[in-house]
C-alpha positions in Angstrom: -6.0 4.5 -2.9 -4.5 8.0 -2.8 -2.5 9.5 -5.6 1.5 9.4 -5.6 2.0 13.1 -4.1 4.3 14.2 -6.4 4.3 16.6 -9.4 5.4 16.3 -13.1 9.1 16.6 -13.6 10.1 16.5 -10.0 13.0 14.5 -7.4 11.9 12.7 -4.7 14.8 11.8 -2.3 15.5 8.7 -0.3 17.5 9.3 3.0 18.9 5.8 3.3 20.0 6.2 7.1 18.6 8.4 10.0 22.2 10.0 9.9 22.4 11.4 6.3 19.5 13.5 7.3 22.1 15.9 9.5 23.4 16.4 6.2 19.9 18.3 4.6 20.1 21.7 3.7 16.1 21.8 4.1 16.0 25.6 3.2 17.7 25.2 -0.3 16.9 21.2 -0.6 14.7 21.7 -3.6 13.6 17.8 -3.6 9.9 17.8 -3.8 9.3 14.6 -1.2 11.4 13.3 1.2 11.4 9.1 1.7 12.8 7.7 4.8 14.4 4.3 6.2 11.4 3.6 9.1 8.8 5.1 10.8 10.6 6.7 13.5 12.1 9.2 11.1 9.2 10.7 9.6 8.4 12.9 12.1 12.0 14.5 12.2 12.0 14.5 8.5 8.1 16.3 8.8 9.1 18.7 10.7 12.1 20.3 8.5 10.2 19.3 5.1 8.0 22.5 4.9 4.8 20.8 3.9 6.4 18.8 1.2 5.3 15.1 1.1 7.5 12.1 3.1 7.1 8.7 2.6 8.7 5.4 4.5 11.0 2.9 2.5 9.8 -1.0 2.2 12.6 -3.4 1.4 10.6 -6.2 -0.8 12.5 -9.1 0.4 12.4 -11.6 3.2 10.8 -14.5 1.4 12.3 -17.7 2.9 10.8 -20.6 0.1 12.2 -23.3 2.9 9.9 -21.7 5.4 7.2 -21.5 3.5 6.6 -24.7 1.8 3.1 -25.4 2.7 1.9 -22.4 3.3 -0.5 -19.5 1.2 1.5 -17.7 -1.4 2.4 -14.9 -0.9 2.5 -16.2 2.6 0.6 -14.8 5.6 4.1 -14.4 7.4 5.7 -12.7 4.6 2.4 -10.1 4.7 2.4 -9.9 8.3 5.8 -8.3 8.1 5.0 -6.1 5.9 1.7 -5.4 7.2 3.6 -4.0 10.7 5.9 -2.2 8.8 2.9 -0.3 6.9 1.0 -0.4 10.5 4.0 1.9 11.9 4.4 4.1 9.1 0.5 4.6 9.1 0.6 5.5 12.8 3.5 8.0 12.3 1.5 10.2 9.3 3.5 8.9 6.6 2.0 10.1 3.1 3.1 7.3 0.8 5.2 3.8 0.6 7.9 3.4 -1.3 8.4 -0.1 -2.2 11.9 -1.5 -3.7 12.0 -4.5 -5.6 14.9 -6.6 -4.2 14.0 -10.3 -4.3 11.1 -11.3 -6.6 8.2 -10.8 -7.9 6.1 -12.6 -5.4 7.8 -10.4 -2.2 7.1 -7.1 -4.3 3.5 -8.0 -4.4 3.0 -9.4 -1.4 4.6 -5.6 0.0 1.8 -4.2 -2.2 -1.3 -6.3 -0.8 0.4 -5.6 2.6 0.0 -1.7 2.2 -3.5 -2.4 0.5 -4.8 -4.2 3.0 -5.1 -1.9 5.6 -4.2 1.3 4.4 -5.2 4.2 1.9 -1.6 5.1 1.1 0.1 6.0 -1.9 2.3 3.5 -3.4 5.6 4.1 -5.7 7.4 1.1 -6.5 11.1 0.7 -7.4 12.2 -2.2 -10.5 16.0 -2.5 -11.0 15.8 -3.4 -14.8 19.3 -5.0 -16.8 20.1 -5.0 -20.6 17.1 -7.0 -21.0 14.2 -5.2 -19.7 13.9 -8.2 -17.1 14.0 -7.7 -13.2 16.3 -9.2 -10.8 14.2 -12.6 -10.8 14.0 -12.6 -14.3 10.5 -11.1 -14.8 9.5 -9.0 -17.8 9.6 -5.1 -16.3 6.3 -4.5 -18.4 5.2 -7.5 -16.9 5.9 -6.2 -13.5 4.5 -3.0 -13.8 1.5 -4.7 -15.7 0.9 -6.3 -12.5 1.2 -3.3 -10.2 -0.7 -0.5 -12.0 -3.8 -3.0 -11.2 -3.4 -3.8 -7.6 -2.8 -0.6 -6.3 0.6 1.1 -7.2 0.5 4.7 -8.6 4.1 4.5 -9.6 7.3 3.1 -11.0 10.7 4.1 -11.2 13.0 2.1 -13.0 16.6 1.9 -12.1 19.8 0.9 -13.7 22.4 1.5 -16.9 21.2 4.6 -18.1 21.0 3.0 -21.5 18.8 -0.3 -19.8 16.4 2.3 -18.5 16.1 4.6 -21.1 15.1 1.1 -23.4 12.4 0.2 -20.8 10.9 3.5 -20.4 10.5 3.3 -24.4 8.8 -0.1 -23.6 6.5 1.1 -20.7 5.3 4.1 -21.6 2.9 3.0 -23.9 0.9 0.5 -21.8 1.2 2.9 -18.1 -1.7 4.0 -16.5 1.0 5.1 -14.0 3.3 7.6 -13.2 7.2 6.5 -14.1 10.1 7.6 -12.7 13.6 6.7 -13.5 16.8 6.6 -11.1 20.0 7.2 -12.7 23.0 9.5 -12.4 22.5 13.1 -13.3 24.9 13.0 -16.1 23.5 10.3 -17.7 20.5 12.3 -18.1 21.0 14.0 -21.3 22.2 10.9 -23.3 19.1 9.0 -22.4 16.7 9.5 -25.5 12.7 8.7 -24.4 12.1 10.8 -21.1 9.1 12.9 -22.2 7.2 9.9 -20.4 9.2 10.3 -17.2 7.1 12.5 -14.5 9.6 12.1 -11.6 13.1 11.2 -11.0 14.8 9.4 -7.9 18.1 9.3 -6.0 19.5 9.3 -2.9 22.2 11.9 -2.9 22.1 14.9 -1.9 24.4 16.1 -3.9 22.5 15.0 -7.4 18.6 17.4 -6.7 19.8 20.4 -8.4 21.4 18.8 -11.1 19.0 16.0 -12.0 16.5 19.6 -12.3 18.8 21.5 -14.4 19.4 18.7 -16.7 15.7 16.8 -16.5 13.9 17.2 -20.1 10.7 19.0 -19.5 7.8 16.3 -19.5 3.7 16.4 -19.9 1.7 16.5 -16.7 1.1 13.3 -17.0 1.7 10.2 -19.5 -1.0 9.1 -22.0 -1.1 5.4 -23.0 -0.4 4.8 -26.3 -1.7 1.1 -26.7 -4.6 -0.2 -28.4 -7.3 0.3 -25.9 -9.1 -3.0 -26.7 -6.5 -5.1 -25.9 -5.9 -5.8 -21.9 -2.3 -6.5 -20.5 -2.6 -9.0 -18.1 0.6 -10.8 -17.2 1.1 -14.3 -15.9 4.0 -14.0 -13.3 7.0 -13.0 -14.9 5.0 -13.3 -18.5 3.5 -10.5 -20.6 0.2 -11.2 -22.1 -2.2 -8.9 -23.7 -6.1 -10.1 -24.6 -9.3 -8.8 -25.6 -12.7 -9.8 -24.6 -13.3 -12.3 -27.5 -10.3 -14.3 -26.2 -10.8 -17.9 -26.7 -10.5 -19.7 -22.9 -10.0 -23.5 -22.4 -12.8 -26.0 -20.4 -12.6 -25.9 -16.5 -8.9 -27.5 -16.1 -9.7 -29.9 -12.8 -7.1 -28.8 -10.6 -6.6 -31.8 -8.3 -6.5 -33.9 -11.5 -3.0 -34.3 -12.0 -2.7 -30.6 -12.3 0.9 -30.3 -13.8 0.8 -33.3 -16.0 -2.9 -31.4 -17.2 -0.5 -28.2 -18.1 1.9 -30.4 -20.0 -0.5 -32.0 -22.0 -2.4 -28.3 -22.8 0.5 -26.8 -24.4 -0.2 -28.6 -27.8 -4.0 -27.8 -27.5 -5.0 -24.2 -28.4 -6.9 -21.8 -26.5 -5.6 -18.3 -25.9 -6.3 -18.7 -21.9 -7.1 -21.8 -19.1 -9.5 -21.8 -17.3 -8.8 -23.4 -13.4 -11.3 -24.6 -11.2 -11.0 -23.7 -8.0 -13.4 -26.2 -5.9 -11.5 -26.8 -2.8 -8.4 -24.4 -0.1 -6.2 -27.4 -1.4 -6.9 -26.3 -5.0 -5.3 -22.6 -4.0 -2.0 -24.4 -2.5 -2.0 -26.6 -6.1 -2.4 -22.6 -7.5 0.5 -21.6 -5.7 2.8 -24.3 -6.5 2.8 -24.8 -10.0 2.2 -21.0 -10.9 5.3 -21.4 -12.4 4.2 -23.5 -15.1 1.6 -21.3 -16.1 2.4 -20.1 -19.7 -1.1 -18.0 -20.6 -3.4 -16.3 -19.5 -5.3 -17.6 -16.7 -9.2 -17.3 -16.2 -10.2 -18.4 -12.8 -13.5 -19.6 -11.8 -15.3 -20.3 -8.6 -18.3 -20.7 -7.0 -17.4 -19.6 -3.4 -16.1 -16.0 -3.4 -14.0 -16.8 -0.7 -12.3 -19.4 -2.4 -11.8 -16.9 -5.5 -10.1 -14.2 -3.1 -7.8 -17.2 -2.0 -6.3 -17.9 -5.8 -6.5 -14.3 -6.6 -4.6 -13.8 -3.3 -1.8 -16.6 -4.0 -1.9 -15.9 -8.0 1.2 -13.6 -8.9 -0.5 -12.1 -11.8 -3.7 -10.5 -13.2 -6.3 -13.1 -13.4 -9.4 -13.2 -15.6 -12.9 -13.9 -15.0 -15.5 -15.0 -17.4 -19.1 -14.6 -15.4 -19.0 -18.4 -14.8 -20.2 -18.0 -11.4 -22.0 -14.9 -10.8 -20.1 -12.2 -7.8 -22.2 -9.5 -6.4 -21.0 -6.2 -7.7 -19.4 -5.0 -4.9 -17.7 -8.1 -4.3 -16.3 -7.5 -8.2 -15.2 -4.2 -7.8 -13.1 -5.4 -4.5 -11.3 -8.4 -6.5 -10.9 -5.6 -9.5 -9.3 -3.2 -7.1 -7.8 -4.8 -4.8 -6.4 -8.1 -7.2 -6.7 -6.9 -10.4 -9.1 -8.9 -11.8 -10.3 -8.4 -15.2 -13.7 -9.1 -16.6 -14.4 -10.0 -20.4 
């Protein structure tokens, strides 16, 4: 996956309609990328940019859970369409994606895998975040980005109250092997307190570039994780976890045993992670719906490596894996890549 092309300290600009850019000043614009609303305005926006980086807009929304009962999570339709969109930006030279969170977790990823699939592009993703650090579906923003900095993404920008982001970049920072960016007004700037962690800003007024740079805090090249490297974060959908190789992991959980009653009866019995067996494609649908129950960590074993890509597809979170059932290195460093997966 190629880098995020941007530089430390930096604006990127979104052009939210073809239109607004009429309204550049491209000689004195001192934005350092350009993102636009499709692929049919990359060229234009190439043309003017003078060699500086632009990247097409994703909207991460369109999931439809009517239209996809019974079908994989995230579901091949709702990859398919972003797939295309990716497909057309590819074909028109864009240099990166920028993703916005605007439904869930499960359309944001599925965006990601879409770009990852068939592309080497660099990904920035967008997480509106509220008083609570939590996303618009109610997911944890370190969870989020937990998620993301292992499946591809080689940035975030958080948006919102200047006071909401400034409290989640102070939560971030320590666990991002990303870039993070914020978007918020350039006044707001200077009352916001934990910044030296920020590396690019956002915003989508044109108005805003030379003021966000005049009243930006100056910020390291790039930000140094300040976690304790022996513990991993590995979220469970909208859940943060953190564990360490010695974590203690369940027996296989059968999942065509009564899976959600098994779940229920598991929270009183301690083990810091469950192990699900995946045996069967019906398995990965039982995955998929009941996700939502799962409370900790999740180590998932089985013996078909196809079957594995199928949960790790479907599973909205960072999945462990024990060595249960041997995979071929290569295949490993795929999952690990391209899914996240962690080994112990």
């Amino acid at each position: 996956m190629e880098p995020v092309p941007l530089c430390s300290g930096e604006v990127i600009l979104t052009l939210e309609t073809p239109a607004q850019m009429m309204s550049v000043d491209w000689k004195h614009c001192r934005a350092s990328s350009f993102v636009v609303p499709d692929a049919m305005s990359i060229a234009a926006v190439r043309s003017h940019a003078g060699g500086r980086p632009v990247g097409m807009l994703i909207n991460a929304d369109g999931w439809n859970p009517e239209e996809d009962i019974g079908a994989e999570w995230p579901s091949e339709r709702l990859i398919g369409r972003f797939r295309n969109m990716v497909s057309r930006a590819t074909h028109a030279r864009a240099e990166f994606i920028y993703i916005r969170m605007r439904q869930n977790l499960h359309a944001l990823r599925a965006a990601v895998l879409a770009v990852t699939d068939q592309s080497g592009l660099g990904i920035i993703v967008s997480l509106p975040v509220d008083e609570d650090g939590r996303t618009p579906d109610g997911s944890s923003a370190l969870a989020v980005m937990g998620i993301m900095q292992r499946i591809g993404v080689a940035g975030v920008i958080l948006s919102g109250e200047a006071a909401d982001v400034d409290d989640a970049i102070a939560e971030l920072a320590p666990y991002a092997n990303v870039a993070l960016g914020v978007s918020v007004e350039p006044q707001e700037l200077t009352q916001m307190q934990h910044l030296e962690s920020v590396e690019f800003y956002h915003t989508s007024d044109l108005q805003a570039v030379d003021k966000i740079l005049q009243r930006a805090p100056e910020s390291s090249s790039r930000n140094e994780p300040e976690a304790d490297e022996d513990y991993i974060l590995a979220p469970v959908g909208s859940h943060t976890h953190f564990v360490d190789a010695t974590i203690d992991i369940s027996d296989p959980i059968d999942m065509e045993d009564h899976f959600g009653e098994k779940l229920l009866e598991l929270e009183d019995q301690w083990s810091g992670a469950w192990k699900l067996e995946i045996s069967t494609p019906y398995d990965v649908q039982l995955l998929a719906e009941n996700q939502y129950m799962l409370e900790r960590p999740v180590c998932l074993e089985a013996e078909n490596p196809e079957l594995l890509e199928q949960a790790l597809r479907v599973f909205d979170g960072i999945a462990l894996y024990d060595g249960t059932w041997e995979l071929d290195e290569d295949i490993f460093d795929y999952f690990r890549q391209h899914y996240g997966l962690v080994a112990l």
